[in-house]
FIKE-382536 format. One record per residue (C-alpha): y negated, z negated, x. Coordinates in steps of 0.1 Angstrom, whole numbers, padded with zeros to 4 digits, always signed. Layout:
<pts>
YZX;...
</pts>
This chain:
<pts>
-1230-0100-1095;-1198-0110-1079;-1170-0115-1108;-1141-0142-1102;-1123-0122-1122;-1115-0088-1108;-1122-0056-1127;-1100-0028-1124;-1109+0006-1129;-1091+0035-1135;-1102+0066-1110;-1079+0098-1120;-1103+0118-1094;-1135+0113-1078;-1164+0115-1102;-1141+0086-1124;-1142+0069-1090;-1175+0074-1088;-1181+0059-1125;-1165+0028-1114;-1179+0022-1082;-1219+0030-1098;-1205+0007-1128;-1200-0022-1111;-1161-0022-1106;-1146-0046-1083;-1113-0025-1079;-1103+0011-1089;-1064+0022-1089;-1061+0061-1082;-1028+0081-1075;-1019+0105-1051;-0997+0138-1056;-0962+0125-1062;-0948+0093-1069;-0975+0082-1096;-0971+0073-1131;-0999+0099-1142;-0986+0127-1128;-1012+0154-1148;-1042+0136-1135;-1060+0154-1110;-1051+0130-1082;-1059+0126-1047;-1052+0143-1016;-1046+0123-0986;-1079+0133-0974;-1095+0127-1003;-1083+0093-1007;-1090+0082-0974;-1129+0094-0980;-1124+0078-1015;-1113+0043-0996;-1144+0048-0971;-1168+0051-1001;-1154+0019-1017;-1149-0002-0992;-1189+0006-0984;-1197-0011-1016;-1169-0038-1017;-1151-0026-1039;-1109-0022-1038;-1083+0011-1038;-1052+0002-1051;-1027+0028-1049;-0998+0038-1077;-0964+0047-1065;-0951+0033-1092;-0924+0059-1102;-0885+0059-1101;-0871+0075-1069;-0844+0099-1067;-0823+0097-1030;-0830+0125-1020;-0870+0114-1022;-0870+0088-1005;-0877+0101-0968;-0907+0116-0984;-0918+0085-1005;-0917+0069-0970;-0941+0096-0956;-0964+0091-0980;-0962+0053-0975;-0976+0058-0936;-1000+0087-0950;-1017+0057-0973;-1014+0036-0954;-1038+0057-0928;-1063+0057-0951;-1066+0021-0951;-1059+0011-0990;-1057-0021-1001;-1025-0023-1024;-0997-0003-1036;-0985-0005-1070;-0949+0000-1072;-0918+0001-1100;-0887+0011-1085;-0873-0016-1057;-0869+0011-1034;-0904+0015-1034;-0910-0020-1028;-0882-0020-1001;-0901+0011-0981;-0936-0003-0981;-0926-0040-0970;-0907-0026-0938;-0930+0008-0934;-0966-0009-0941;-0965-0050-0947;-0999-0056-0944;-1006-0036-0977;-1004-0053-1005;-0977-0051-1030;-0985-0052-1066;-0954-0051-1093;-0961-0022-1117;-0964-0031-1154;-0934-0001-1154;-0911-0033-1145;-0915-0047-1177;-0923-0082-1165;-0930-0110-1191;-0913-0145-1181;-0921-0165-1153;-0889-0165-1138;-0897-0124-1132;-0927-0130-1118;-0914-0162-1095;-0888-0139-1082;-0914-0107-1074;-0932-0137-1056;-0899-0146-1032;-0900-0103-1029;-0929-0109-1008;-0954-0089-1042;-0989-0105-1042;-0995-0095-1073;-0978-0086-1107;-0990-0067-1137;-0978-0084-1166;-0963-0065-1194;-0991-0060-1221;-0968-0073-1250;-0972-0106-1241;-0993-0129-1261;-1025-0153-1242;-1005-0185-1242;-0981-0167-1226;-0999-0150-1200;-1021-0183-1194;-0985-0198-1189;-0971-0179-1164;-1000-0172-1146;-1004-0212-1139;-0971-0217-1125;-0961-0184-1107;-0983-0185-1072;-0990-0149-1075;-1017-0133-1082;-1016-0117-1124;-1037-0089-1135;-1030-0076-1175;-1046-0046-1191;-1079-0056-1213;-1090-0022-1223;-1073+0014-1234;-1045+0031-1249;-1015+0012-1256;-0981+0024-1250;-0957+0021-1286;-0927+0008-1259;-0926-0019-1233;-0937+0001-1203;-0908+0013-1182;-0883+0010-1214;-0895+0040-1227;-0870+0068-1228;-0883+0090-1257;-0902+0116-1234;-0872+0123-1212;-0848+0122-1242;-0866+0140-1268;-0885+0164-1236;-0872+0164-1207;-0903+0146-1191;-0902+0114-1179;-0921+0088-1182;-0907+0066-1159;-0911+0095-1136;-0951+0099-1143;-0949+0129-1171;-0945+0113-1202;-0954+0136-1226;-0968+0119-1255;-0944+0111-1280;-0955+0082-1296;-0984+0102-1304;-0967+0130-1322;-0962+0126-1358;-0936+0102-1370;-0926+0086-1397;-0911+0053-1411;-0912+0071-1443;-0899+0104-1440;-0931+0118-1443;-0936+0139-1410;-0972+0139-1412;-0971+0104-1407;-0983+0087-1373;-0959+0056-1371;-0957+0053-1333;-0995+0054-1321;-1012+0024-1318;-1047+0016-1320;-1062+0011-1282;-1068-0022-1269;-1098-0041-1267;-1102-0073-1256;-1133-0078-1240;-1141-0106-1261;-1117-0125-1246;-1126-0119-1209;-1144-0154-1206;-1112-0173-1217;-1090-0147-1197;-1113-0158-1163;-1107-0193-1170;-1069-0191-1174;-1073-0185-1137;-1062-0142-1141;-1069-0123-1112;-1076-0091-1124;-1082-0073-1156;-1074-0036-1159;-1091-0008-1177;-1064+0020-1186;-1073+0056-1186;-1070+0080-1153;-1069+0104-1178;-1102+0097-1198;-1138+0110-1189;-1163+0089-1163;-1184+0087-1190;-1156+0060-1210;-1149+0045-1176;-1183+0037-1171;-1188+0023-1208;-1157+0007-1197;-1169-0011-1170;-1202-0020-1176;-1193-0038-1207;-1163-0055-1191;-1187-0069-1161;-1212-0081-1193;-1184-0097-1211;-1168-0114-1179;-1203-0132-1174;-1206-0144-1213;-1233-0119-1215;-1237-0097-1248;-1218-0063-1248;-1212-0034-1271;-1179-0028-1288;-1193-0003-1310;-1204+0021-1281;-1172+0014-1264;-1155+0027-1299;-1180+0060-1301;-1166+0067-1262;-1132+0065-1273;-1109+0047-1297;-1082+0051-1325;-1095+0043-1357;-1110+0013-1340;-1091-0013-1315;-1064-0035-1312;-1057-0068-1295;-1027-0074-1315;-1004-0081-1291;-1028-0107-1270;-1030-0124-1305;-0998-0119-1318;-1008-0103-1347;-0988-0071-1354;-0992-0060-1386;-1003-0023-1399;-1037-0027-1385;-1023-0022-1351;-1014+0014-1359;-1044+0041-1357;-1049+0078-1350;-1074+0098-1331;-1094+0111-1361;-1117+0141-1364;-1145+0115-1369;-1135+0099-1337;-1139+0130-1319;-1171+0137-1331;-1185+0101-1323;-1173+0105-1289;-1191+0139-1284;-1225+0127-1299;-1218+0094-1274;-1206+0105-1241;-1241+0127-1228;-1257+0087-1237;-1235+0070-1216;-1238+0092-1185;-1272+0071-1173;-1244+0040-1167;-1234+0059-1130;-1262+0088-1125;-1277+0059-1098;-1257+0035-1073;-1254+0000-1085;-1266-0025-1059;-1236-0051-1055;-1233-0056-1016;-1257-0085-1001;-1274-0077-0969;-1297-0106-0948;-1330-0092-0928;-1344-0111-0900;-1373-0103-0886;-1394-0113-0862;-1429-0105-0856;-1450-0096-0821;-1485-0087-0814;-1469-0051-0806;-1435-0045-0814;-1419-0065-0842;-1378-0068-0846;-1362-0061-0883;-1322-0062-0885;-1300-0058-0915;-1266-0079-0918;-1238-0075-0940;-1222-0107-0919;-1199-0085-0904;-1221-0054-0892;-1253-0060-0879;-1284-0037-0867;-1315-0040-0858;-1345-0018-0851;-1377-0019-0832;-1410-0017-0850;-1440-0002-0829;-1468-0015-0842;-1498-0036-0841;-1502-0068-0862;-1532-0071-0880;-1556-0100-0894;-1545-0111-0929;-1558-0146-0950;-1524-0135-0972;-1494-0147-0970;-1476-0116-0959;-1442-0133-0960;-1443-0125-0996;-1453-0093-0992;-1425-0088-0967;-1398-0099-0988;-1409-0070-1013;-1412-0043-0991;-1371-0056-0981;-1363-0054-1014;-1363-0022-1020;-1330-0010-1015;-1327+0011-1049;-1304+0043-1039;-1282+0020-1015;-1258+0000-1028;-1276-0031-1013;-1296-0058-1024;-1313-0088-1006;-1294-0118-1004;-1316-0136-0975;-1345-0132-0954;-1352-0154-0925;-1383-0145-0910;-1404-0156-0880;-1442-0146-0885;-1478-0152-0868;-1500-0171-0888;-1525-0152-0903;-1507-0118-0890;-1498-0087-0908;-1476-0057-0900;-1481-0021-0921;-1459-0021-0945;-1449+0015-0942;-1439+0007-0909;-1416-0017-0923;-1402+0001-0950;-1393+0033-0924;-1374+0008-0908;-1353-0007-0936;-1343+0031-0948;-1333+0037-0913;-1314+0000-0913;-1294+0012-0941;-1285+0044-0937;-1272+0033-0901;-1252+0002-0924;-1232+0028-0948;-1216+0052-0929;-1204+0020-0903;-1193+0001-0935;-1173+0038-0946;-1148+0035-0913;-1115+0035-0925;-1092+0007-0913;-1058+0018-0910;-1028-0002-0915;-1003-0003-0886;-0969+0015-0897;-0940+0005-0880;-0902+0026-0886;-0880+0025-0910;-0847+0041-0911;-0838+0049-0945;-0795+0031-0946;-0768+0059-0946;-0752+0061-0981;-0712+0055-0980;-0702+0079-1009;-0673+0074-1033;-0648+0091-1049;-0631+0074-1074;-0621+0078-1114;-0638+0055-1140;-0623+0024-1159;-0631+0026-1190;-0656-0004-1206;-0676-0010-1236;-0705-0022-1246;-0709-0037-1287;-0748-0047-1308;-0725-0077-1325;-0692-0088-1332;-0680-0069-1368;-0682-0034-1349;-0654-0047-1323;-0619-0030-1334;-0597-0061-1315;-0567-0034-1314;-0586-0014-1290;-0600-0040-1269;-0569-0033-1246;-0585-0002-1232;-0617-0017-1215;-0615-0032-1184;-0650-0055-1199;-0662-0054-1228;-0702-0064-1230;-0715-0088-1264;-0752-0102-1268;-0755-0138-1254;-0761-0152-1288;-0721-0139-1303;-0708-0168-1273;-0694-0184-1301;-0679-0160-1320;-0661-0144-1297;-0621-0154-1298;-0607-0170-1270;-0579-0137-1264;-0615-0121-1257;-0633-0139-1234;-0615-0130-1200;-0630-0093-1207;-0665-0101-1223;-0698-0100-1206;-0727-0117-1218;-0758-0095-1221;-0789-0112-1222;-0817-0103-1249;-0842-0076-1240;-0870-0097-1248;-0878-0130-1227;-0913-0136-1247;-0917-0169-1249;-0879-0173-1248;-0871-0183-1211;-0859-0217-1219;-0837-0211-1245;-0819-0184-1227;-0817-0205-1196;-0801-0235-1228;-0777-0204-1240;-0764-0196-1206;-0755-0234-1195;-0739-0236-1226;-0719-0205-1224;-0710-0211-1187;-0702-0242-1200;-0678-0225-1230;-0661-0208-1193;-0678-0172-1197;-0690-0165-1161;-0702-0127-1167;-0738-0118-1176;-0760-0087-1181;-0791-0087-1169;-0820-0062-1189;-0850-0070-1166;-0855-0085-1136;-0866-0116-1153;-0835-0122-1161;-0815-0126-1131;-0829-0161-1119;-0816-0172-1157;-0778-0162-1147;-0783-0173-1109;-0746-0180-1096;-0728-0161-1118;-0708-0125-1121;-0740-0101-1130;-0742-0070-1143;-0773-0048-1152;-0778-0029-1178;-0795+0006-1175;-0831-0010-1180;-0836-0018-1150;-0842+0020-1143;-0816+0021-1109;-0820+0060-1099;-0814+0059-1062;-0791+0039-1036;-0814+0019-1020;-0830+0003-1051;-0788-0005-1060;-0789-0027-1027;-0816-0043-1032;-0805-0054-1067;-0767-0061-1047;-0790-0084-1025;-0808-0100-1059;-0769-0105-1072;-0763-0082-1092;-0729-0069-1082;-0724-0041-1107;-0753-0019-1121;-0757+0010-1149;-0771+0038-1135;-0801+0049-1150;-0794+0074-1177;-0823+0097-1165;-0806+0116-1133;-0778+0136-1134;-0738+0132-1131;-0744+0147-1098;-0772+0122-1086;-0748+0092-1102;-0720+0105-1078;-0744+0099-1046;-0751+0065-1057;-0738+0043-1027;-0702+0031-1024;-0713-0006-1019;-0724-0011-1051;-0705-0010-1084;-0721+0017-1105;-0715+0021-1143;-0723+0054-1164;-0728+0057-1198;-0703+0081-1215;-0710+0071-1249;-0740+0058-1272;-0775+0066-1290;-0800+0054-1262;-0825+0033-1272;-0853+0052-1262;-0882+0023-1274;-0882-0010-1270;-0911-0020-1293;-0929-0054-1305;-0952-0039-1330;-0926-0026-1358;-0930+0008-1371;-0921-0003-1401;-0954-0025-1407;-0969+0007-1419;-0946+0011-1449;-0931-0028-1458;-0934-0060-1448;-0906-0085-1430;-0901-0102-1461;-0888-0065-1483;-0871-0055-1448;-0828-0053-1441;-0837-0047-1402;-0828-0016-1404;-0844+0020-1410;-0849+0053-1395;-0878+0070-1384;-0885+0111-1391;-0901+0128-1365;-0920+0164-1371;-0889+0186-1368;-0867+0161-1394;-0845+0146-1364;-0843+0110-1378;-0845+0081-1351;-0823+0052-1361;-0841+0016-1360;-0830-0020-1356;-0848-0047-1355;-0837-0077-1339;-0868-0101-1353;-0846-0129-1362;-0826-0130-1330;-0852-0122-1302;-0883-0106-1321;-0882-0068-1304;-0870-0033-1321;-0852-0006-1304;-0857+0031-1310;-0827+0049-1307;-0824+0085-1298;-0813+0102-1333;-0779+0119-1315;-0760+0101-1293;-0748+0109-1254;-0710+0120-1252;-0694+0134-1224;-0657+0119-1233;-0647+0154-1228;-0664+0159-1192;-0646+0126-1177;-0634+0144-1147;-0669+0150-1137;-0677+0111-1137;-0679+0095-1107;-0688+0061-1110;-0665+0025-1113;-0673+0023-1148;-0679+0044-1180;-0693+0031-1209;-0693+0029-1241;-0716+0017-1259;-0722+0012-1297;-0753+0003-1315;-0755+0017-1349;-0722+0029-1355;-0699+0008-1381;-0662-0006-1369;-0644+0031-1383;-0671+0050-1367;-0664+0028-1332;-0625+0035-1338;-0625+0073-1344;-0651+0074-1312;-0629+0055-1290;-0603+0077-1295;-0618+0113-1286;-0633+0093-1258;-0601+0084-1250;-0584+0117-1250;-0611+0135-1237;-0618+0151-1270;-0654+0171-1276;-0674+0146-1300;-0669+0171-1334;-0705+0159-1341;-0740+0163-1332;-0746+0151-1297;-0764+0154-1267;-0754+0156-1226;-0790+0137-1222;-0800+0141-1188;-0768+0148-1171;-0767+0183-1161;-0805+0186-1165;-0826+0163-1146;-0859+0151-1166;-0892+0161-1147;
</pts>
């Protein structure tokens, strides 16, 4: 059964690629040793992946390779090595995040696909119409958005969309999660988040609470009206699971895709939460999204996995083949076709008399193709009347048909590589202006406002902020485009309008929205590495904040030719989450937008919520980042700082240490700065 829809299977190492092949996946994605979002899977070596790619291309199926981590500079001659090593293995995409990825792999390999990672947060149109003008193929939608939404963008874009139907859910928007490296010193955006939305944490105060984990997605019901939406692909998460889930996976996905009957409850038993989820899909996010791993699911699993491993013991037969043959009083003709490959074989032997009709009884004997992953699409055959050939002569023939077919349908392809010189960075040495960044307008302390060269304010303060303002203020734009393109595109016009012509940008789906205008980026975007700052420069984006998760250092190597910003100041928001936390203790209605969550060693992480605004809740880290007494080891255009949860005094005493270059005199953190995050 050939799907319209494509299935997408995770393969963490072979016997998962395996699973997903025998299963009936169209596609797997797989990762190599560096430079992949799953960094503790087992992975593949370049030798393995170019036998993995042989073994699926035999059976029609696709390898889609991750490199879909940030990039430091000093990477990216390797990152471009391992570009031409994938690409001699002959895959079929590359998944990438950082635009320095992208940047490689279009001059390097350009016949290779090029998929947006979820990891760049995409979820507007306007994103994905710009990843289209990127030269991408494909992008893989952020999984918060709703079905309306996905069927809406993925009817106007031009690009291929693929979302995730089935696994664990991440708490944050994928690549705006900064807990691991924060909290750990592992990165997620760097393929080793460690888990900590699964830890305990609480919106109580109750550290044996689980506040952060969400139940795993399931959404196979759905699959019929996903195909029909005109999605390319569906995706399976789970390079980390066993081949038995991936098969369960699989197999059920294929029956749901065709409107056939499949089993939710044996896909729970192979792995789940307390059950599944599809909140998000339906935009329904109450406290039912939230589930653990339970002792109970663990023992389902183990009773269910042994059951499930009959799903990929054999090879599933998905890749037509035509006979012809021909028949002669002494030597008969078979050949096998895949319509690119063909073979054929001589059969010596004589016919015999027959009052049967032996084309029937050749069509059987062609048929069976069980151990191969073949089946018979067409016979054409050309007999004698009344004429028989042995059928053991006939089936010697098709075995040795088809073992001659697989190995020739195993030859790797290679991409051609062509050279790419890496630019030369042009360093600089210079001493920071001083800016700021405030959540609204009661925490700006006007007296001070002297002492910032900018000063950034959400979009939606335009009107508040007084006219002796505006020739410092930049205009961020909401984290959170869901559903919300039009009116941002409305709030801009009208502030461009009001004669603000500086905007921050939070996601690449922002910067068609601001087209024309002054731009700044915020740290979101995840810039850790020059080249990925020119490519934004080329985008419009004139002045960026460096990513938060490299070093002082690394920040100082950023090239010249871009305007870089640090932060010096601020609790980082280390979620950015649609499902609220705070579900599992109130509802909206008994809620101020405000609360803290307790993790297991009675750190509290401050929460706002910013539902009535733009519906999204940040996580901040529970100390904030100061280095307003290490200024002299800043070298960027820019410091900032930037104030979230802090009240107007708060903002004024913190302005002035900052200012003087005074230590903080409260609990605080350097971050990542002298300590770069794995």
């Amino acid at each position: 059964m050939i799907n319209k829809t494509e299935i997408l299977a995770p393969a963490g190492n072979m016997e998962n690629l395996i699973a997903a092949v025998y299963s009936g996946a169209n596609a797997v994605y797989l990762g190599v040793q560096s430079f992949n979002a799953r960094a503790s899977a087992a992975n593949f070596s370049f030798e393995e992946l170019k036998k993995a790619v042989g073994f699926c291309h035999a059976r029609n199926v696709k390898v889609n390779v991750t490199l879909n981590t940030i990039l430091y500079d000093r990477e990216l001659e390797e990152f471009k090595e391992t570009v031409k090593q994938v690409a001699a293995c002959g895959v079929d995409a590359i998944i990438a995040q950082d635009l320095a990825s992208a940047k490689i792999i279009k001059e390097v390999a350009p016949s290779i696909d090029l998929h947006g990672s979820t990891q760049m947060a995409v979820h507007n149109l306007a994103g994905a119409l710009l990843l289209k003008e990127m030269g991408y193929s494909r992008v893989i939608l952020a999984r918060e958005l709703t079905l309306d939404q996905v069927e809406y963008i993925t009817k106007n874009c031009g690009i291929e969309t693929e979302i995730f139907i089935h696994g664990a859910l991440c708490m944050s928007l994928s690549g705006q999660c900064y807990a691991s490296a924060f909290l750990g010193g592992r990165s997620g955006n760097r393929g080793r988040c460690a888990g900590t939305c699964r830890l305990p944490m609480s919106a109580k105060g109750d550290i044996e609470d689980n506040h952060l984990s969400l139940k795993d997605l399931c959404a196979m019901e759905m699959l019929p009206a996903i195909e029909k939406m005109g999605v390319k692909c569906v995706k399976i998460e789970g390079r980390l699971r066993t081949p038995e889930y991936v098969a369960a996976a699989v197999d059920n996905a294929r029956k749901a895709v065709a409107g056939q009957p499949f089993d939710k409850q044996l896909l729970a038993d192979a792995f789940s939460r307390s059950g599944f989820t599809n909140g998000f899909l339906e935009n329904r996010l109450d406290k039912n999204a939230f589930g653990v791993r339970t002792k109970e699911d663990s023992a389902k699993t183990k009773e269910t996995l042994p059951k499930l491993r009959a799903l990929y013991r054999r090879e599933g037969q998905y890749v037509p083949v035509s006979f012809k043959f021909i028949m002669g009083e002494t030597e008969s003709t078979l050949a096998i076709s895949d319509g690119v490959n063909t073979f054929s074989q001589q059969i010596a032997a004589d016919v015999q008399d027959t009052d049967k009709d032996f084309s029937m009884s050749l069509r059987t004997s062609l048929e069976k193709l069980g151990g191969t992953p073949f089946y018979l699409e067409n016979l054409e055959c050309d007999l004698i009347p009344g004429k028989y050939l042995p059928l053991g002569a006939v089936n010697a023939a098709r075995r040795n048909l088809a073992e001659i077919l697989l190995p020739q349908r195993e030859t790797v392809m290679p991409h051609p590589v062509k050279e790419y010189e890496i630019p030369v960075v042009k360093h600089r040495f210079t001493t920071p202006e001083l800016v700021a960044r405030f959540e609204n307008i009661d925490q700006i302390p006007m007296d001070y406002c002297h002492l910032f060269k900018y000063v950034t304010i959400p979009l939606e303060y335009a009107d508040e902020i007084p006219d002796t303002l505006k020739n410092k203020v930049i205009l961020e734009l909401s984290r959170d485009i869901f559903g919300k393109e039009e009116k941002i595109r409305q709030q801009v016009l009208a502030a461009k309008q009001s004669g603000f012509t500086r905007f921050c940008v939070q996601n690449i789906g922002h910067i068609p929205l601001v087209e024309g205008c002054e731009i700044f980026s915020s740290f979101t975007l995840n810039i850790s590495n020059s080249l990925a700052a020119m490519e934004y420069k080329a985008l419009g984006v004139e002045n960026i904040t460096v990513s938060p998760e490299i070093t002082l250092e690394q920040i100082g190597r950023i090239t010249a030719d871009v305007k870089t910003t640090v932060i010096g100041y601020g609790h980082i928001p280390v979620m950015l989450v649609k499902a609220c936390p705070m579900h599992n203790v109130k509802t909206c209605a008994n809620c101020n937008g405000k609360g803290f969550l307790t993790d297991r060693k009675g750190m509290k992480l401050p929460l706002l919520c910013h539902g009535k605004i733009a519906g999204y809740r940040e996580i901040f880290n529970p100390v904030p980042l100061y280095i307003g007494d290490k200024q002299n080891e800043i070298n960027a255009d820019y410091v900032s700082l930037n104030f979230t949860v802090e009240n107007k005094a708060s903002v004024e005493k913190i302005i002035k240490k900052f200012v003087d270059g005074a230590p903080l005199g409260a609990d605080f953190t350097r971050g990542l700065y002298y300590k770069a995050s794995l």
